[in-house]
C-alpha positions as a Markdown table, in Angstrom:
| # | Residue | x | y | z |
|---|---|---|---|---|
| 1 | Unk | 95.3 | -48.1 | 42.5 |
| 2 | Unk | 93.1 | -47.4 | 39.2 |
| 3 | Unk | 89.5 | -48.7 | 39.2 |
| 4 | Unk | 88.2 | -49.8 | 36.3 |
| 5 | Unk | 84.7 | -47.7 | 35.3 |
| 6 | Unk | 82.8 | -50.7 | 33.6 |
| 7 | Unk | 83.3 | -52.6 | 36.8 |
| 8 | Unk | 81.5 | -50.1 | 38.6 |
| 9 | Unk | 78.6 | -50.0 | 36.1 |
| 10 | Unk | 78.4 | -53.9 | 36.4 |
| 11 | Unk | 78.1 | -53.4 | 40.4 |
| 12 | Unk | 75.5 | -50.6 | 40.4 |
| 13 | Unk | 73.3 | -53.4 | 38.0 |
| 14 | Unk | 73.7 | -56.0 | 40.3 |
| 15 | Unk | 70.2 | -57.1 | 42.3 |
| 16 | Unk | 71.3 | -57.9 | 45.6 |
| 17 | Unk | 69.3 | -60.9 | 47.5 |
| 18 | Unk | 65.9 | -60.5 | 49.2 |
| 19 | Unk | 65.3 | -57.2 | 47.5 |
| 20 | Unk | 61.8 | -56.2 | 46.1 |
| 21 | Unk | 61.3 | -55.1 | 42.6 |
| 22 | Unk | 59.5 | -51.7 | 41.8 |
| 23 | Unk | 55.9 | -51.9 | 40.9 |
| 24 | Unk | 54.9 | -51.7 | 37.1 |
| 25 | Unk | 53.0 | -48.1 | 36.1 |
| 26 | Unk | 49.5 | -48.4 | 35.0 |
| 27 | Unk | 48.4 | -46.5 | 31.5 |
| 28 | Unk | 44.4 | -45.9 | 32.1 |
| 29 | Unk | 44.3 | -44.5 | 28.5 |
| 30 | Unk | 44.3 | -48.6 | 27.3 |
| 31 | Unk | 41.4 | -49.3 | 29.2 |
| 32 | Unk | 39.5 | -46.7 | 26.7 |
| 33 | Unk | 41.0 | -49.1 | 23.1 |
| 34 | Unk | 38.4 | -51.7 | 23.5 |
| 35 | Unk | 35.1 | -49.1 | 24.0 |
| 36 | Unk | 36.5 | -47.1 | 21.0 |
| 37 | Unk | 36.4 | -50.0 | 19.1 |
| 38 | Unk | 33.1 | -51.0 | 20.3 |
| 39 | Unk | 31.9 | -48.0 | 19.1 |
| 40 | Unk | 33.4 | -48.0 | 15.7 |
| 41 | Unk | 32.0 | -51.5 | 14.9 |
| 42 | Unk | 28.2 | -50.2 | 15.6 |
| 43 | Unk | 28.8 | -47.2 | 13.8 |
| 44 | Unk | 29.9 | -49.0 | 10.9 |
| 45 | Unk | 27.1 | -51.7 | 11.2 |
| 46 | Unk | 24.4 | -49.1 | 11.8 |
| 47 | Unk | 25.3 | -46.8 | 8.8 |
| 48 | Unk | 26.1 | -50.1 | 6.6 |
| 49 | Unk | 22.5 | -51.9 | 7.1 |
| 50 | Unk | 20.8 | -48.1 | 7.6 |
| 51 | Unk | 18.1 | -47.7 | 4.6 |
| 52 | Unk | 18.2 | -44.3 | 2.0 |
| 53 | Unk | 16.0 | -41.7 | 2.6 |
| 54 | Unk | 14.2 | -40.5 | -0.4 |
| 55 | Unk | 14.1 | -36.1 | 0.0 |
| 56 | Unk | 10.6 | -35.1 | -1.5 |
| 57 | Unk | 8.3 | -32.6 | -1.6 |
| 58 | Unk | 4.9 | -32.8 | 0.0 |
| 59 | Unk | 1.5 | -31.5 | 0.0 |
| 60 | Unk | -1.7 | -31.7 | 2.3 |
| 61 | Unk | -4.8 | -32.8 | 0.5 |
| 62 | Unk | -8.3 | -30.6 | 1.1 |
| 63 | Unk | -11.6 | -31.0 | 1.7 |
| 64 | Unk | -13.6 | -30.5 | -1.6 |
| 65 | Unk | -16.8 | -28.7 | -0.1 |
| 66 | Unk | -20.4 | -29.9 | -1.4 |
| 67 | Unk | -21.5 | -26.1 | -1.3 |
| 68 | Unk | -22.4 | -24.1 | -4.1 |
| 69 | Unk | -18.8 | -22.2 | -3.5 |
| 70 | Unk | -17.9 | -20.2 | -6.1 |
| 71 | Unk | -14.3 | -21.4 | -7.7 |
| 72 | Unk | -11.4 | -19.3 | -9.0 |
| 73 | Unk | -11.1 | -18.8 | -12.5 |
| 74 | Unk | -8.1 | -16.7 | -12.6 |
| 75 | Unk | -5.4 | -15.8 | -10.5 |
| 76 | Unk | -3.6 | -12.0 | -11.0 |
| 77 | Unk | -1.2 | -9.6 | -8.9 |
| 78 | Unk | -1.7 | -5.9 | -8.5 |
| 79 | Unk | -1.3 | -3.5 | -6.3 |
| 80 | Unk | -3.3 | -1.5 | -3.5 |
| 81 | Unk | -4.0 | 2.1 | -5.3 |
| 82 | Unk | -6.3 | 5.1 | -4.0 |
| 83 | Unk | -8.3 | 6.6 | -6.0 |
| 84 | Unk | -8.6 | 9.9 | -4.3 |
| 85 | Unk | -5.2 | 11.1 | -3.4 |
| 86 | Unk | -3.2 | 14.7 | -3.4 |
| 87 | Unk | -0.3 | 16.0 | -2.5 |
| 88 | Unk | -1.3 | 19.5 | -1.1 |
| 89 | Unk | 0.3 | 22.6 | -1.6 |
| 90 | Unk | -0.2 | 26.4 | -1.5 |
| 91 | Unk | -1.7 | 28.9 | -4.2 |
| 92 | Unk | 0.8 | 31.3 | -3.8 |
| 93 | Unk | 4.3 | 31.2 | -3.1 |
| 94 | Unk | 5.9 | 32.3 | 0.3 |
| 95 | Unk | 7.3 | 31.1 | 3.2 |
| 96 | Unk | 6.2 | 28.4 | 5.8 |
| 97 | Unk | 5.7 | 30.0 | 8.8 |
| 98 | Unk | 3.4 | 26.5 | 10.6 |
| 99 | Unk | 3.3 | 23.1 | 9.9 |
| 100 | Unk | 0.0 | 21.3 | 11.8 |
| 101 | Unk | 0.8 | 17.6 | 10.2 |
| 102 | Unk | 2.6 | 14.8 | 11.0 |
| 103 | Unk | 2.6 | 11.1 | 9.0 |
| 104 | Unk | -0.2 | 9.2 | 9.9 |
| 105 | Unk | -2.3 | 11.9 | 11.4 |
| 106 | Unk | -5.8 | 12.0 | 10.0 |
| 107 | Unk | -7.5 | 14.9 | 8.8 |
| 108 | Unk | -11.0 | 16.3 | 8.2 |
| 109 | Unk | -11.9 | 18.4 | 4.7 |
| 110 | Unk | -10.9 | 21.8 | 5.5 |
| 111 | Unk | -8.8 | 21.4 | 8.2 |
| 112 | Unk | -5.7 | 24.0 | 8.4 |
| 113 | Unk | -2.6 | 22.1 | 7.4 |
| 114 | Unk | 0.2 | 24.8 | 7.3 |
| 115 | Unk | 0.2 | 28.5 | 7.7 |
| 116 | Unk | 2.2 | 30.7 | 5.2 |
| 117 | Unk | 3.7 | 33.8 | 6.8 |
| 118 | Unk | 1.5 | 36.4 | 5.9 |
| 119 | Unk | 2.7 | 39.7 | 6.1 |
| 120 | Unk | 3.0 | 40.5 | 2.2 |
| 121 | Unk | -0.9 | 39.3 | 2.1 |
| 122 | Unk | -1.7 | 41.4 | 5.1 |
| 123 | Unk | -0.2 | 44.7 | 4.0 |
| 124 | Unk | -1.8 | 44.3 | 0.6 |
| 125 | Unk | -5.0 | 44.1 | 2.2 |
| 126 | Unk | -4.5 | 46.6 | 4.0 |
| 127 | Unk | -3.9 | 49.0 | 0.9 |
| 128 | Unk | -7.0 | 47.3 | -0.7 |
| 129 | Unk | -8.7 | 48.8 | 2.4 |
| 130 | Unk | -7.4 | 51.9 | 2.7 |
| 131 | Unk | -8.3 | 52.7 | -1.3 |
| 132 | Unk | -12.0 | 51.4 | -0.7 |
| 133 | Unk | -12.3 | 54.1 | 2.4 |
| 134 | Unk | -10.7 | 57.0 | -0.5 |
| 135 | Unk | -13.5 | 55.9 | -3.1 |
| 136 | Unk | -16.2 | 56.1 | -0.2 |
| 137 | Unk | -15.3 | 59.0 | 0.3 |
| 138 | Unk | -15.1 | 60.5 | -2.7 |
| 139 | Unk | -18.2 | 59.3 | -3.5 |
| 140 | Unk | -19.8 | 60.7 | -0.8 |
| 141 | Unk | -18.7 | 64.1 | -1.7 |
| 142 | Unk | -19.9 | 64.2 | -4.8 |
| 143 | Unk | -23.5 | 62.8 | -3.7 |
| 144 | Unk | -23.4 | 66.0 | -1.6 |
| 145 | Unk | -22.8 | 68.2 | -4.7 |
| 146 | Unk | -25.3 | 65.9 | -6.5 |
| 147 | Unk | -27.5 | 66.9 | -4.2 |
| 148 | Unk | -27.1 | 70.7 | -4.2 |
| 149 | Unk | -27.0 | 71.2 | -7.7 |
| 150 | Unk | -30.5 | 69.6 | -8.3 |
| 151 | Unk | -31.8 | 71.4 | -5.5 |
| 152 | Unk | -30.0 | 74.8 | -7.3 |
| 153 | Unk | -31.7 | 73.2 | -11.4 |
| 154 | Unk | -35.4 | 73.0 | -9.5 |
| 155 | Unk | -35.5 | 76.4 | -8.0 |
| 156 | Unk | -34.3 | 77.8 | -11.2 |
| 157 | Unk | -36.9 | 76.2 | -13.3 |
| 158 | Unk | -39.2 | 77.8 | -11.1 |
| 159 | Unk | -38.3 | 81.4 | -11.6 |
| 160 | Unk | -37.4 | 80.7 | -15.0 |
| 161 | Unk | -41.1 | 80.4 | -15.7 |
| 162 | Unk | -41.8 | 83.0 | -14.1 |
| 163 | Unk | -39.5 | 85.0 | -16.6 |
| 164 | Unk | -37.9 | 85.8 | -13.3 |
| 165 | Unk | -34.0 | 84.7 | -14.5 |
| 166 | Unk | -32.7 | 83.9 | -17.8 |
| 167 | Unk | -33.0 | 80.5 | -19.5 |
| 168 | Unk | -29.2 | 80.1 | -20.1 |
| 169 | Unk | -28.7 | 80.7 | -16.2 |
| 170 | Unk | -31.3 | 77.5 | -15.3 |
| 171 | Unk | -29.3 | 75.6 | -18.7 |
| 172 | Unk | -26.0 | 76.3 | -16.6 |
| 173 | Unk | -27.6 | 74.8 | -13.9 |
| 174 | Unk | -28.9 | 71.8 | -15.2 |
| 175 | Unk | -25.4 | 70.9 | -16.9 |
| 176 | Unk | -23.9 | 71.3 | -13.8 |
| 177 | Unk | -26.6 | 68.8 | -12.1 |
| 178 | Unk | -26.1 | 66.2 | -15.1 |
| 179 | Unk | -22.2 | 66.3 | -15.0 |
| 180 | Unk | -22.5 | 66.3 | -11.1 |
| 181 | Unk | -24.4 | 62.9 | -11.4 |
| 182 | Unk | -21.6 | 61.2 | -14.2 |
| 183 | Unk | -19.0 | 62.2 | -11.7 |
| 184 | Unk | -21.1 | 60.2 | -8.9 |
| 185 | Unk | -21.7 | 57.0 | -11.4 |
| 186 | Unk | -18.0 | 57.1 | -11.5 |
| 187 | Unk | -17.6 | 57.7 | -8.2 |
| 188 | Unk | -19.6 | 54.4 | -7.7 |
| 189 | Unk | -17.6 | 52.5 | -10.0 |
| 190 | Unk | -14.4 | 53.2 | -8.3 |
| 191 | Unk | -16.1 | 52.4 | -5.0 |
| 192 | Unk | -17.4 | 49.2 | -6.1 |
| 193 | Unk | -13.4 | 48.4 | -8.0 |
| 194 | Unk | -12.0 | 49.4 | -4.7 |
| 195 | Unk | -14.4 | 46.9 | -3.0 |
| 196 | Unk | -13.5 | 43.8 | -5.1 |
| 197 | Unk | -9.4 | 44.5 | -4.4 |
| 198 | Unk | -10.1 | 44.4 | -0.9 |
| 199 | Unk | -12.2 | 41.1 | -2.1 |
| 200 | Unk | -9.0 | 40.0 | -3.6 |
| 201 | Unk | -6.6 | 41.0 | -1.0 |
| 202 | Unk | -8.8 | 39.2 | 1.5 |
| 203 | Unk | -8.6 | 35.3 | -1.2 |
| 204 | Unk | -4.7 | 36.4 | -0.6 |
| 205 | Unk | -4.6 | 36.7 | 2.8 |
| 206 | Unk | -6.6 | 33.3 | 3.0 |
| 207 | Unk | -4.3 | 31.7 | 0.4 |
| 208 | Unk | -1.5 | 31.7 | 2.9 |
| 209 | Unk | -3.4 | 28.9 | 5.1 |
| 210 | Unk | -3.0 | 25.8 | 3.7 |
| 211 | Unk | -6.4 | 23.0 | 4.3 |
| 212 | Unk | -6.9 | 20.0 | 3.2 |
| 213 | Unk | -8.9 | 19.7 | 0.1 |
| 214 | Unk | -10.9 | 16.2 | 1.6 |
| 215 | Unk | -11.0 | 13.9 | 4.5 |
| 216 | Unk | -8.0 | 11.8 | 4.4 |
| 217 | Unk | -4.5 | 10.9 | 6.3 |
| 218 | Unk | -1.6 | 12.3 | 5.7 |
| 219 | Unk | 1.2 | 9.6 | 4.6 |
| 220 | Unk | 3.9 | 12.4 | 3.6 |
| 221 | Unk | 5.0 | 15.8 | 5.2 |
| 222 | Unk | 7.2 | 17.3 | 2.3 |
| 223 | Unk | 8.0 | 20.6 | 4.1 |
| 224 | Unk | 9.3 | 22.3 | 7.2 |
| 225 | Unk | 8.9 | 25.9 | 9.0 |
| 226 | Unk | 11.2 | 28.2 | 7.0 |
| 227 | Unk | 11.1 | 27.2 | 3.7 |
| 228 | Unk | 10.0 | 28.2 | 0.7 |
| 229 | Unk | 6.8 | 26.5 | -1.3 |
| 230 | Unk | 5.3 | 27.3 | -4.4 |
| 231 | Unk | 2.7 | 25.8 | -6.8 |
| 232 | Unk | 5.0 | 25.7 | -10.0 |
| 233 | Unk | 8.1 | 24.1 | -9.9 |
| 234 | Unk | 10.9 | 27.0 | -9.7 |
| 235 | Unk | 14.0 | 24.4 | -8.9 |
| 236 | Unk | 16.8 | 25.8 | -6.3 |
| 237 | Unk | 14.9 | 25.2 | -2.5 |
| 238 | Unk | 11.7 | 25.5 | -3.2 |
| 239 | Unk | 9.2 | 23.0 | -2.5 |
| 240 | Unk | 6.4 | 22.6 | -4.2 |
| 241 | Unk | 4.1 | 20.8 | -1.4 |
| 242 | Unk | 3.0 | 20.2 | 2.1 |
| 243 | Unk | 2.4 | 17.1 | 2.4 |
| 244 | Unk | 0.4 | 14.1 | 0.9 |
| 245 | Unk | -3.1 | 12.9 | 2.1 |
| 246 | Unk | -4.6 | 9.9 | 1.0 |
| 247 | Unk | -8.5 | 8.8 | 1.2 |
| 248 | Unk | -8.8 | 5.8 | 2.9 |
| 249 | Unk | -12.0 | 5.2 | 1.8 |
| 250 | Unk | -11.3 | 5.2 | -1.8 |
| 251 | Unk | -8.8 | 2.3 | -1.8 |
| 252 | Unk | -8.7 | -0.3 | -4.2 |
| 253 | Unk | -6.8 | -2.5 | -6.4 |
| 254 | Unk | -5.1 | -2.7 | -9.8 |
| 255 | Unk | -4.2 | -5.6 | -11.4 |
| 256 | Unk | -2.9 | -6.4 | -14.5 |
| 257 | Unk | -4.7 | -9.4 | -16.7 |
| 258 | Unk | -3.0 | -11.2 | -19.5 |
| 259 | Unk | -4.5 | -10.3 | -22.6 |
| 260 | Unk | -5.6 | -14.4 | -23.0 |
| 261 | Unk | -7.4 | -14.2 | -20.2 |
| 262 | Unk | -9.0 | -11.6 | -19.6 |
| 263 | Unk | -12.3 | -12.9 | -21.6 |
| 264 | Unk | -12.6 | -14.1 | -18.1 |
| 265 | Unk | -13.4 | -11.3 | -16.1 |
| 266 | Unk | -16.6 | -9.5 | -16.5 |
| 267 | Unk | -17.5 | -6.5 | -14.8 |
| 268 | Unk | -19.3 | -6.8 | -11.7 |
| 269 | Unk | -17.3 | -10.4 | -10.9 |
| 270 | Unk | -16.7 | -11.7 | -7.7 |
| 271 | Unk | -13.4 | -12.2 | -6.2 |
| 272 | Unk | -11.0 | -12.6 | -3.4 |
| 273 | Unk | -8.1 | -10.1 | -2.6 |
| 274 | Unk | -5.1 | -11.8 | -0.5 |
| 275 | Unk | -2.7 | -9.5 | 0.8 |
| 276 | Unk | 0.9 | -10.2 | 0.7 |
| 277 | Unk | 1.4 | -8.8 | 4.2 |
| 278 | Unk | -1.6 | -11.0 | 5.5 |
| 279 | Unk | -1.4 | -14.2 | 3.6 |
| 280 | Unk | -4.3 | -16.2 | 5.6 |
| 281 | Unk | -6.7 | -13.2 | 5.3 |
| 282 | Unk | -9.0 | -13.5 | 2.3 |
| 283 | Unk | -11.2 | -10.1 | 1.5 |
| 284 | Unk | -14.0 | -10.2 | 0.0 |
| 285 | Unk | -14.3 | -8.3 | -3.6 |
| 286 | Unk | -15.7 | -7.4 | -6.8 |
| 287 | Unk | -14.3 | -6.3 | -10.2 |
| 288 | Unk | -15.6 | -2.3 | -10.5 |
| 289 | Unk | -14.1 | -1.7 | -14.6 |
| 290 | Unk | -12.1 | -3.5 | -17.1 |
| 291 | Unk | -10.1 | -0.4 | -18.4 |
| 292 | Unk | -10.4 | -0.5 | -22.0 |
| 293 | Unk | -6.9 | -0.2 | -23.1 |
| 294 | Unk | -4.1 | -2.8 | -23.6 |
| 295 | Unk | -0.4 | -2.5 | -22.8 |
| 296 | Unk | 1.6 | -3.3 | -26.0 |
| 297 | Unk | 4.8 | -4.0 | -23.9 |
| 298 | Unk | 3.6 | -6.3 | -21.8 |
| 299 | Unk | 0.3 | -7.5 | -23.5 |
| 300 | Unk | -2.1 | -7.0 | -20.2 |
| 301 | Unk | -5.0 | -5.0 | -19.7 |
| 302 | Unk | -5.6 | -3.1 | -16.5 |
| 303 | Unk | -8.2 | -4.4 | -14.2 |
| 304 | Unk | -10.1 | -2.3 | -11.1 |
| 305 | Unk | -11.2 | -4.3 | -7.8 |
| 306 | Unk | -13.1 | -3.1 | -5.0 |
| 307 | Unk | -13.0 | -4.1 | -1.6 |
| 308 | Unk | -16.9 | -5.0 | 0.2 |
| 309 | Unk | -15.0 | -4.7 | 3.2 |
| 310 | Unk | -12.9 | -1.8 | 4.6 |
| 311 | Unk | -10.3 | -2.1 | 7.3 |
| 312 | Unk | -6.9 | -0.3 | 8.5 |
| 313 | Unk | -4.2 | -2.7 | 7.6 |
| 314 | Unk | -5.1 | -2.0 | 3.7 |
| 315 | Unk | -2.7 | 1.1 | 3.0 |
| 316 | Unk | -1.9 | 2.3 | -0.2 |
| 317 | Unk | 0.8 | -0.1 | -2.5 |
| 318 | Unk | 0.4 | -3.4 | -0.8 |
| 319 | Unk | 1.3 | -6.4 | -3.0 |
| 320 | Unk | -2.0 | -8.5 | -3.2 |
| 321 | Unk | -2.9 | -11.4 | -5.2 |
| 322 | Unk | -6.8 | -11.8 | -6.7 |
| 323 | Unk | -8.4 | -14.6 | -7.5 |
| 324 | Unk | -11.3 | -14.2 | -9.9 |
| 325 | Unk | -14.0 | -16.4 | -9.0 |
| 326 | Unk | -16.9 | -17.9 | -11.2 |
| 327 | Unk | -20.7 | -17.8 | -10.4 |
| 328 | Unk | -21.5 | -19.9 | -7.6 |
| 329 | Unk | -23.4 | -23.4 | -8.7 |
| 330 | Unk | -26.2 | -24.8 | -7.3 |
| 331 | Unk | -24.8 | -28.0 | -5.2 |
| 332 | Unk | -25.8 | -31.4 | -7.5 |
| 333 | Unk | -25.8 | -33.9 | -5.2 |
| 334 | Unk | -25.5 | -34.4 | -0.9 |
| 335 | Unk | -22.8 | -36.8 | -1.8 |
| 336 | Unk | -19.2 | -35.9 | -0.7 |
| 337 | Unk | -17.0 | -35.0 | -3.6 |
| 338 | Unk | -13.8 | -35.9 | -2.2 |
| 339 | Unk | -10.4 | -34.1 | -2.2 |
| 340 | Unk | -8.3 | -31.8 | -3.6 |
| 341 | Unk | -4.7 | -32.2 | -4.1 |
| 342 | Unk | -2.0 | -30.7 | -6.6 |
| 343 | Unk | -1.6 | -32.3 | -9.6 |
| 344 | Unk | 1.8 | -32.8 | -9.2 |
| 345 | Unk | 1.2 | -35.4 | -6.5 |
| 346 | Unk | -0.9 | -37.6 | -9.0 |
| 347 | Unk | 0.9 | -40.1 | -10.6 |
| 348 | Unk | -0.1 | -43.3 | -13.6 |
| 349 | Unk | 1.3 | -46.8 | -12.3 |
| 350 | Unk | 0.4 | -49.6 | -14.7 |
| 351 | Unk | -2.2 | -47.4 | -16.5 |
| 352 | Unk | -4.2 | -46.1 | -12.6 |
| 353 | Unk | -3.9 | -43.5 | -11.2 |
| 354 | Unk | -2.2 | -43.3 | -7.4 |
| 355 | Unk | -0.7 | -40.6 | -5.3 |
| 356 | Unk | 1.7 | -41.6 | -2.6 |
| 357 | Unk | 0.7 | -41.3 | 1.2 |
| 358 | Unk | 3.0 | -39.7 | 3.8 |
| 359 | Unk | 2.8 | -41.3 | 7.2 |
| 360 | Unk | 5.7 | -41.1 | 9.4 |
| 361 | Unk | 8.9 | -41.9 | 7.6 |
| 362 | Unk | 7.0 | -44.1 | 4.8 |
| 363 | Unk | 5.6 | -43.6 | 2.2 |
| 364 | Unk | 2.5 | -45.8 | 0.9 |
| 365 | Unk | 1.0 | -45.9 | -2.8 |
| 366 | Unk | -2.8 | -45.7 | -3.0 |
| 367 | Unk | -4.5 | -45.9 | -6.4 |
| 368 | Unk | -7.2 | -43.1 | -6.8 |
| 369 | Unk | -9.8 | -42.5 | -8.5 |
| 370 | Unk | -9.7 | -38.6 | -10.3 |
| 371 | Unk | -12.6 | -36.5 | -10.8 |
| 372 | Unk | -12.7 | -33.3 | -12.4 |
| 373 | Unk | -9.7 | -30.4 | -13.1 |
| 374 | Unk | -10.2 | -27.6 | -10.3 |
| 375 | Unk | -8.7 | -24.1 | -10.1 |
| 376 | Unk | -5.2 | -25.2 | -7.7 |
| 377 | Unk | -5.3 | -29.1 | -8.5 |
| 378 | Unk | -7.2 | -31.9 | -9.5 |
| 379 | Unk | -10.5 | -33.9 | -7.5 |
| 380 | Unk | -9.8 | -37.4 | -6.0 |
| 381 | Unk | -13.2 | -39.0 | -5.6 |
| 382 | Unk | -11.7 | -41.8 | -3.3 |
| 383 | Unk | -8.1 | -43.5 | -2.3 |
| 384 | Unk | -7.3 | -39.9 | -0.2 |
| 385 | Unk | -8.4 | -38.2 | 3.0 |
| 386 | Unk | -8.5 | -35.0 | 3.7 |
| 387 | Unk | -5.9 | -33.9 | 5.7 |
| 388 | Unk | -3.8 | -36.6 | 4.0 |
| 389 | Unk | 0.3 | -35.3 | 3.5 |
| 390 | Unk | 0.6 | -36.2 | -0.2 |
| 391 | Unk | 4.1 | -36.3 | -2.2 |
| 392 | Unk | 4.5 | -33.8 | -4.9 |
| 393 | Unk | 6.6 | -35.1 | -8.1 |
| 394 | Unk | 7.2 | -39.0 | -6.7 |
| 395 | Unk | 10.8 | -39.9 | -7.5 |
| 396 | Unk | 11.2 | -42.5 | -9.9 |
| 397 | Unk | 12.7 | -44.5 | -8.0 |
| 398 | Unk | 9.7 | -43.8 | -5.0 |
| 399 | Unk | 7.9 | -47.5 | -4.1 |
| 400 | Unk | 5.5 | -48.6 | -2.0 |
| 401 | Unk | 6.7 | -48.5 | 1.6 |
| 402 | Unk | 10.1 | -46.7 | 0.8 |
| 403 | Unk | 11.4 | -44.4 | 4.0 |
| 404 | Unk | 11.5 | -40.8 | 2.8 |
| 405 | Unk | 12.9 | -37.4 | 4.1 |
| 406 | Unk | 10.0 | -34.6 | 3.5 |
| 407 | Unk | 12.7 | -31.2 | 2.7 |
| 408 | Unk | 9.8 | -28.9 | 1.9 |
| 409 | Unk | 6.0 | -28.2 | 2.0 |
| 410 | Unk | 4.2 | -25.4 | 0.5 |
């Protein structure tokens, strides 16, 4: 008997009575649609009704002192220079036998620095030596003979008056006597060259050790044990130094002045040195000499600047910026004279002059009133406090109250 296969598919789709239908599978990943779209609709409400931030620059206003302060005229950079510094070497050429320096070690005026080998000096000296002790002794010998033959002339002229010898034996004895004593002032002569080349020997000998010419540390070391130095420049190995010292005490600085401006600098001026590496450290200084020559290149002249005070951070070729202050005025009045801000930050609104006010996220408009032009900004007599943050170049678009975004501060 054949059975028929869609019969059998109809049966196994049949739901037979009382029978209980399998429960429906649960998708938690549903449950999550409606937050997501909570979520979307804030977003989209909160970056729709959010206000633009302005981006500005800002600035803090300062105290304006009532003090007869002295203010900056000009404003230069230079450079940290020492006046007294060397790079040491020897005064004859040879090789290093000891080096006693090392960077940063300090050293006192004649202190031994290096040590040359001497054995070249030594055996010259000893030659020196040996030829003074020759010419002593020659010398000594012919005082000797010095000595008889004018003992031999006196006891001839003696009997020679008494017709006892012949006149040309007591003439033979005094030309003997008279060349006996040239052959001693010779012999003196030699003595005395003899005695200066041991003198010179001796300078060689000493020229092998290396001092330092004055008190000073040593920033370089330019040579090592076993090589060759020398005080000319021969090329090949040879070095032509020991090391460099530099006197602390003689630092100062060099700046260089536009030639507009530096009808502004007298000799003698006060001023204030600010190191690069030490921003918040002012020094106290003076202008020593305006160096009377102009750089056609770059149309400056050269300006000197001494330091009152002397301390160990200042080393040689430090960046610094001087400000070139004024004679200090006798204070006018008791009255406050208000604050100092950058000119930048002062702006004209319907012919007055205002700055805008940073507080918090806003930014307010004051009107000011402006007093006189200083050295980094302009006086505000009133509308500003000091300590005040004070937006450099408003926007255009800036208004009273507007939120703003400070991106920088100087």
């Amino acid at each position: 008997m054949t059975t028929n296969p869609s019969a059998e598919l109809l049966n196994e789709l049949r739901l037979e009575r009382g029978a209980v239908p399998p429960p429906a599978r649960f998708n938690p990943w549903w449950a999550l649609v409606p937050v997501l779209l909570l979520l979307v609709a804030g977003a989209a409400w909160y970056f729709g009704n959010r206000e633009k931030l302005l981006e500005v620059r800002t600035a803090t206003a300062l105290s304006v002192g009532t003090d007869a302060a002295s203010g900056s005229v000009l404003d230069a950079s230079g450079y940290v220079v020492a006046r007294r510094m060397a790079t040491v070497s020897s005064k004859v050429t040879g090789r290093v036998q000891d080096i006693l320096i090392q960077e940063g070690m300090k050293v006192e005026a004649g202190q031994v620095m290096a040590r040359l080998d001497p054995v070249d000096a030594q055996a010259q000296l000893d030659y020196a030596n040996a030829q003074a002790s020759a010419a002593r002794s020659a010398m000594a010998s012919i005082q000797v003979q010095v000595e008889q033959a004018e003992t031999e002339a006196t006891r001839l002229s003696e009997l020679v008056g008494r017709k006892l010898v012949s006149a040309s034996q007591y003439d033979a004895a005094k030309t003997q006597r008279d060349s006996l004593r040239a052959q001693y002032v010779t012999a003196q002569r030699n003595a005395h060259v003899a005695e200066v080349q041991v003198e010179i020997a001796t300078n060689g000998l000493d020229n092998t050790i290396v001092r330092a010419p004055f008190a000073g540390v040593v920033i370089a070391k330019a040579a090592q044990p076993g090589e060759i130095v020398s005080p000319m420049a021969t090329g090949g190995f040879t070095r032509t130094g020991i090391g460099t010292i530099v006197d602390m005490d003689s630092l100062e600085v060099e700046v260089d002045v536009g030639e507009s401006y530096i009808g502004r600098v007298q000799p003698g001026m006060e001023a204030e040195v600010v190191l690069n590496a030490y921003p918040d450290w002012r020094i106290p200084a003076e202008v020593i000499a305006i160096i009377p020559a102009a750089d056609r290149g770059k149309a400056t002249v050269k300006v000197r600047v001494g330091f009152k005070q002397k301390d160990a951070r200042i080393v040689p070729d430090m960046g610094v910026r001087v400000s070139f202050l004024e004679a200090a005025r006798e204070p006018q009045s008791q009255a406050p004279k208000g604050v100092q801000v950058p000119q930048a930050a002062i702006v004209s609104v319907d012919k007055q002059a205002a700055v805008f006010v940073v507080k918090g996220e806003r930014a307010s408009r004051r009107a000011v009133t402006l007093g006189a032009a200083l050295a980094q900004g302009r006086q505000v007599l009133s509308g500003v406090t000091a300590g005040e943050t004070v937006v450099l170049d408003p926007p255009p678009e800036l208004k009273d109250g507007d939120a703003v975004k400070v991106t920088a501060s100087p």
